[in-house]
N, C-alpha and C positions, 0 to 999 in steps of 0.2 A: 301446405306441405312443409316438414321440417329438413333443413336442409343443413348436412354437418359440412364443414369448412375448416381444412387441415393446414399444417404447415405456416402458421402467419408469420408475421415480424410482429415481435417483441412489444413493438409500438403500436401495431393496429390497434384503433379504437372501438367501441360500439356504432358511434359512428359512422366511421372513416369503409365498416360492412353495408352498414345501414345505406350509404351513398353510391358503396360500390352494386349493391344486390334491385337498387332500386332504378337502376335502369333499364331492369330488364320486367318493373312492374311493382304492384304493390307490396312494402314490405311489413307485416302487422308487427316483426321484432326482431333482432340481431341483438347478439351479446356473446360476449368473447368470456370464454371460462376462466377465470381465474384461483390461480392455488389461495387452500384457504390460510394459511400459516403465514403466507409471505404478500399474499394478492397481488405476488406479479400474475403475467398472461401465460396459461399455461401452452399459447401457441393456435390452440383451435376455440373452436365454435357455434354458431348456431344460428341460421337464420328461419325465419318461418315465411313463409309467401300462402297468403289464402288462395291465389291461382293454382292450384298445379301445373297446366300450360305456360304463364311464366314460370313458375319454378325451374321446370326442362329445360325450358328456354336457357334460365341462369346456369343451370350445370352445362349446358353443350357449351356455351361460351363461355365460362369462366373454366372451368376445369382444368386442371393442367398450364392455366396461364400466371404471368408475372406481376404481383400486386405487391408494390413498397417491399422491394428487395427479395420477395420469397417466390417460388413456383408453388400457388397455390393448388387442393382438391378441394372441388368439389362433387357431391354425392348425397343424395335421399337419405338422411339421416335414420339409422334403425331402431326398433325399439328398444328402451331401457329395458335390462333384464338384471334381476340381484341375480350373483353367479351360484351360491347355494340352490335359489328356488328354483332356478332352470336344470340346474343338475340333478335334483330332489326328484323332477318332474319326468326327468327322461330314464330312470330309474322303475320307474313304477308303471304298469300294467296291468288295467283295473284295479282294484280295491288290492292286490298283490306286490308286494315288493317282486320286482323279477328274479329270479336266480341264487332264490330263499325256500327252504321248503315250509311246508306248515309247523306255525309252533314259531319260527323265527330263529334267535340265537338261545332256546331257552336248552338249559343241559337237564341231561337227566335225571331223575331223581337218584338220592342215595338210596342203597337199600342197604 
């Protein structure tokens, strides 16, 4: 289960997740997001656990709590979505753009 992780300090490492997330069970990855221009820590993150039972486990007990200066969240990570293709999607109704008539935006001929 992927697991997002809000709020850090500046300083958390890959690491310093990786230690925190791992006592509550296997962790296959942790990595903190970093900007790509500057590669500082953009603050949040990501950890994966293959349990989902630990997983739970880590968000009941981490969530809302104090790790290296910050009140951290934690939360079941959602899935990535590009913001066009989700919008694209909820748009359309069957083979129909919704709230189009037939023909589309085509005008009318001259005569």
């Amino acid at each position: 289960m992927n697991l997002f992780v809000g709020n850090l300090s500046a300083e958390t490492t890959d690491d310093d997740l990786h230690r925190l997330f791992s006592e509550f069970g296997k962790v296959a990855s942790a990595r903190i997001v970093k900007d790509h221009q500057t590669g500082e820590s953009r603050k949040f993150g990501f950890v994966e656990m293959p349990e989902k039972f630990e997983a739970f486990d880590a968000i009941d007990n981490l969530d809302l709590t104090y790790f290296q200066g910050q009140i951290i969240a934690v939360s079941e990570a959602k899935g990535k979505t590009s913001g066009g293709q989700q919008r694209r999607k909820e748009k359309f109704t069957g083979n129909k753009p919704a709230g189009r008539p037939p023909g589309g935006n085509r005008l009318p001929p001259d005569q």
